[in-house]
N, C-alpha and C positions, 0 to 999 in steps of 0.2 A: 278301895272303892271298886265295885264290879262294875263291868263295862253295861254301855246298853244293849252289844245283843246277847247278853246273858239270860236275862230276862225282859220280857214285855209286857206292859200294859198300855194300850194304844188307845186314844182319844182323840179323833179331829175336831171334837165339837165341847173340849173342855174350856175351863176359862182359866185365863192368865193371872199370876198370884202379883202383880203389881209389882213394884218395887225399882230399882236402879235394874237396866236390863240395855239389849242390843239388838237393833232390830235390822235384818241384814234382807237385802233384794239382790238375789244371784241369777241378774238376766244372761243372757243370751249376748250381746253385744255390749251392758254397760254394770257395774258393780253401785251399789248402793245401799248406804249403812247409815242409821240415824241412832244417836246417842237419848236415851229414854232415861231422866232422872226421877226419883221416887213421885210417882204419882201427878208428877208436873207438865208430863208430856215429853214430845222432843225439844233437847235444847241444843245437838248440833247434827249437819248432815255432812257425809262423804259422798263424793261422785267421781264415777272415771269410767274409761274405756277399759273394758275387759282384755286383759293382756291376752294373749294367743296363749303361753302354756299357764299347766296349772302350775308350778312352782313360782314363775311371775303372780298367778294371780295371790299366791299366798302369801309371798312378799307385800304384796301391796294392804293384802288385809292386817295382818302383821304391822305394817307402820300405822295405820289408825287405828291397830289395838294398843299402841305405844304411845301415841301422840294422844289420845283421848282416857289414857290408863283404865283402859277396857278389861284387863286380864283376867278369867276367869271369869266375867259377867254374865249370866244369863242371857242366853241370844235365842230368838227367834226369827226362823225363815219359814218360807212358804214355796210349795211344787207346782208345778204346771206342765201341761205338754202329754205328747199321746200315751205316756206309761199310764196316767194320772187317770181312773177309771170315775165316773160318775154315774150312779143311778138311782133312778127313781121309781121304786119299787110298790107295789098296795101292800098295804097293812095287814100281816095275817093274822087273823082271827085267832088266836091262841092266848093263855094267859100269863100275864106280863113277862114273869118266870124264866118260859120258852120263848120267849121273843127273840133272843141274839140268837140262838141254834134256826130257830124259824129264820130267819132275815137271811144269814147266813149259804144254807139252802138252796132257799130263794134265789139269793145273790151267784150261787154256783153254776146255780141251773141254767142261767140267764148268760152269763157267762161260758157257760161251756166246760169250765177246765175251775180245777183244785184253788184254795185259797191257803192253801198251805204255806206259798213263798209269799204272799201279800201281808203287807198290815191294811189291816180294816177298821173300819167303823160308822154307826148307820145312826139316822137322827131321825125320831116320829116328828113331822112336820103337817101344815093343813094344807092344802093344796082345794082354795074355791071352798066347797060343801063337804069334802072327801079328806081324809087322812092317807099321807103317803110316806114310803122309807125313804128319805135321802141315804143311800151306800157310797161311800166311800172304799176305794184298796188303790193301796200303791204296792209293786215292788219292794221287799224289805232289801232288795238289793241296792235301790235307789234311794230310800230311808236311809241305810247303812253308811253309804256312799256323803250324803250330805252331812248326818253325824260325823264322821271320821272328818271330815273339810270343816268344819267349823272348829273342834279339837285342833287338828296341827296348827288353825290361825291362832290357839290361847285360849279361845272364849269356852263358853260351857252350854252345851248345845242344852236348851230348854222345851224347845215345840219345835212343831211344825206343820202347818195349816196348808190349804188351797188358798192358791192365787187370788182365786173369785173369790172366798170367804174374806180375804184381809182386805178385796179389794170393796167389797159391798159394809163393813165395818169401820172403815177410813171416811167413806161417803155420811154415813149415819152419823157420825161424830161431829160432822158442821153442817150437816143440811138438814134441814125441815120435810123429805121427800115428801110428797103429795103421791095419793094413789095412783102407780102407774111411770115410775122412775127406773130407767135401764141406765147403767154406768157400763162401758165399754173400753180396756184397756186393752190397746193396740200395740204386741211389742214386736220383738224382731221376727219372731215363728210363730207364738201364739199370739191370741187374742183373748181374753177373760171378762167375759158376763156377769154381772149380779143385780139382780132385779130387788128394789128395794121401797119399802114403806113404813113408814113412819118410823118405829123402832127394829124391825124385822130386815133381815134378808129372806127373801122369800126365793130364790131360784139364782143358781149359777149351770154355768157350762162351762167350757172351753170352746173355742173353736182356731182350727190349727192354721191358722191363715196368720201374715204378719205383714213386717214392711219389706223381707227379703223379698217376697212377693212381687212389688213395684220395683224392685230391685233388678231382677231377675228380667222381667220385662224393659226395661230400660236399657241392660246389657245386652241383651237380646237384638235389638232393633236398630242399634247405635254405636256409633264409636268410643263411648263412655264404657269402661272398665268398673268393675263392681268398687275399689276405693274411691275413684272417682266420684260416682254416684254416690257414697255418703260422704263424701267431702262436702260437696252439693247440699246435702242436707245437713249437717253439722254445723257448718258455716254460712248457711241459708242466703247460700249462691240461686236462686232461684232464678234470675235471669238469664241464665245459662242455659236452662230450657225447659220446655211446656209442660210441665207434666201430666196434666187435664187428661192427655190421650192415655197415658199409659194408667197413669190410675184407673179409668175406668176400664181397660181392658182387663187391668191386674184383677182386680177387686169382686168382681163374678161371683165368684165362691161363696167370700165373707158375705155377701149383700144375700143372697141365698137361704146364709147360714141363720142371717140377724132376720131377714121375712119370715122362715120357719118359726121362729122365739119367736118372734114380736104375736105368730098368729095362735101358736098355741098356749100362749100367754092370755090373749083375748079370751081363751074357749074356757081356760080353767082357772084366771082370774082376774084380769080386765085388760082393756085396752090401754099400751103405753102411749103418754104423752109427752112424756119428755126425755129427752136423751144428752148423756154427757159423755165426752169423751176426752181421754186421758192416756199418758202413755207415747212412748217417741211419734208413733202415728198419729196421735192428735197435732203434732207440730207441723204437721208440713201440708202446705197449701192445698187447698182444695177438696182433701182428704174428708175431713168433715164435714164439710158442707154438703157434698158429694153424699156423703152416706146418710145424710139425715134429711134431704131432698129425696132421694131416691123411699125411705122408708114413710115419709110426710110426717117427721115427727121434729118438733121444734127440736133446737139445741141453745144450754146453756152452760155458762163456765162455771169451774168450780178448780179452786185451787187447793190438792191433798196436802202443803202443809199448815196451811192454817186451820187445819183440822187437828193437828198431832201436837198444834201449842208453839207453831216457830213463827216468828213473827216476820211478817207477810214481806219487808221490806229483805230477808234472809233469803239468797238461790231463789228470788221469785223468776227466772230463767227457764229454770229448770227443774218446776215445781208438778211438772206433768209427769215428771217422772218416779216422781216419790210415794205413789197411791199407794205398793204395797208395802213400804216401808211405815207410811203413818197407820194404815190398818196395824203393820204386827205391834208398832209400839203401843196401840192404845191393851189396856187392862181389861176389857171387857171382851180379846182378842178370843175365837175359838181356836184351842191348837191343838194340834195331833202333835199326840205326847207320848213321849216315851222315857217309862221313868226308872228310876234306880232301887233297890233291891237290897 
């Protein structure tokens, strides 16, 4: 069997072949893995604190690839964070043919620098009146890197999509969006956009803001130490102190980032009404309120797994956490793929 970087053929916007699979969320501070049975959706979850090394963390993957006889499954994850390149490009006039060498181009110019070390790929999208290239490039270094980590745990690396696409496809899966739907996944560093209606994802971002942020600001100002402070929030010690202040100081950025979206959303396809938010950041007080006062846009709940088929009475805890885990496990998942030879 040849390895993946033997050869490539790259898809972030393929679709998922169904079947018994793994669907794995490699955050920043917590690890998250849903067990996908043939076309029935999720029928179990793992959660935990991301060990400090990586040989712990492979341990740990490792025992619920044992405990759930995962070996060799089919898994799919998803990237985020500043490597993770997003653009949105106009459509050039060329015939269909030339399109990837055109986008491509396009894509380099824009950039700056070679696409040699990236895997790419671009999706013709509508954007309002107008047709636009969604481009996609990651690092094949950091493709490489999550390949090879999904291998040493057993499993058999399948895809791997954006954050905001699993996260705007978990949303679509239990909800009815109405024209004009933002989902908002708050994690530790980043934060992941996907604007969505009725059956479509129609726009994602990143933006690199998270909860280290309020973090940072709290240790900052106070006699509280950075474990402290998510102890604080883990154990939603909240009485222990205000956080009102610091959030709003922390938050500047993200509130900046989500006015920009929200306004050039109105220009080239409508005004958002509703906003959900999801993600350790959605958990801790005031946070959301907070960000969806500030934008005037209503906020409603929505719980990712009773989108992915686990039943609602299962980790409903810790159900905020699971958005990009229900996106990859559903079938209709887009993934950048990379395949065998």
């Amino acid at each position: 069997m040849k390895s993946f970087n033997q050869e490539r053929s790259v898809s972030f916007f393929q679709k998922g072949s169904g079947g018994d699979a793994v669907a794995l969320d490699i955050g920043t501070s917590y690890l998250k893995l849903g067990v996908v049975k043939n076309r029935e959706g999720l029928k179990a979850v793992e959660f935990a604190r991301r060990p400090a090394s990586p040989e712990s963390l492979i341990t740990l993957l490792k025992e619920w690839v044992e405990k759930h006889n995962l070996w060799k499954k089919p898994t799919f994850t998803s990237l985020s964070g500043p490597e993770v390149n997003i653009q949105y490009l106009p459509l050039p006039e060329v015939p269909k043919k030339e399109l990837p060498s055109a986008v491509r181009i396009e894509a380099e110019q824009i950039l700056g620098e070679s696409l040699e070390e990236m895997d790419s790929d671009f999706f013709v999208m509508r954007q309002g009146r107008e047709k636009k290239v969604l481009f996609v490039s990651v690092p094949k270094v950091l493709t490489d890197q999550r390949i090879s980590f999904v291998q040493e745990a057993g499993l058999r690396p399948a895809g791997i999509t954006l954050d905001s696409l699993a996260l705007g496809n978990a949303f679509l899966a239990s909800e009815k969006p109405e024209k004009g739907t933002l989902v908002l996944n708050i994690g530790h560093r980043t934060s992941n956009i996907a604007v969505v209606e009725r059956e479509n994802v129609l726009f994602v971002r990143e933006v690199f803001w998270g909860i280290e942020r309020i973090v940072k600001e709290i240790t900052s100002t106070t006699n509280f130490d950075t474990q402290s402070v998510f102890d604080i929030f883990e154990k939603r010690k909240y009485s222990m102190i205000n956080l009102q202040p610091y959030i709003e100081k922390a938050s500047s950025f993200l509130l900046e980032e989500l006015e920009k979206t929200v306004t050039y959303l109105a220009t080239i396809y409508f005004r958002v009404k509703k906003l959900s938010l999801v993600g350790g950041g959605s958990q801790i007080p005031f946070l959301p309120e907070f960000i969806a006062e500030r934008l005037g846009i209503p906020l409603f709940s929505w719980n990712p797994l009773r989108s992915a088929g686990l039943p609602d009475h299962q980790r409903q805890g810790e159900a905020a956490f699971f958005a990009l885990v229900a996106g990859l496990s559903l079938e209709r998942e887009p993934v950048f793929q990379t395949k065998e030879f």
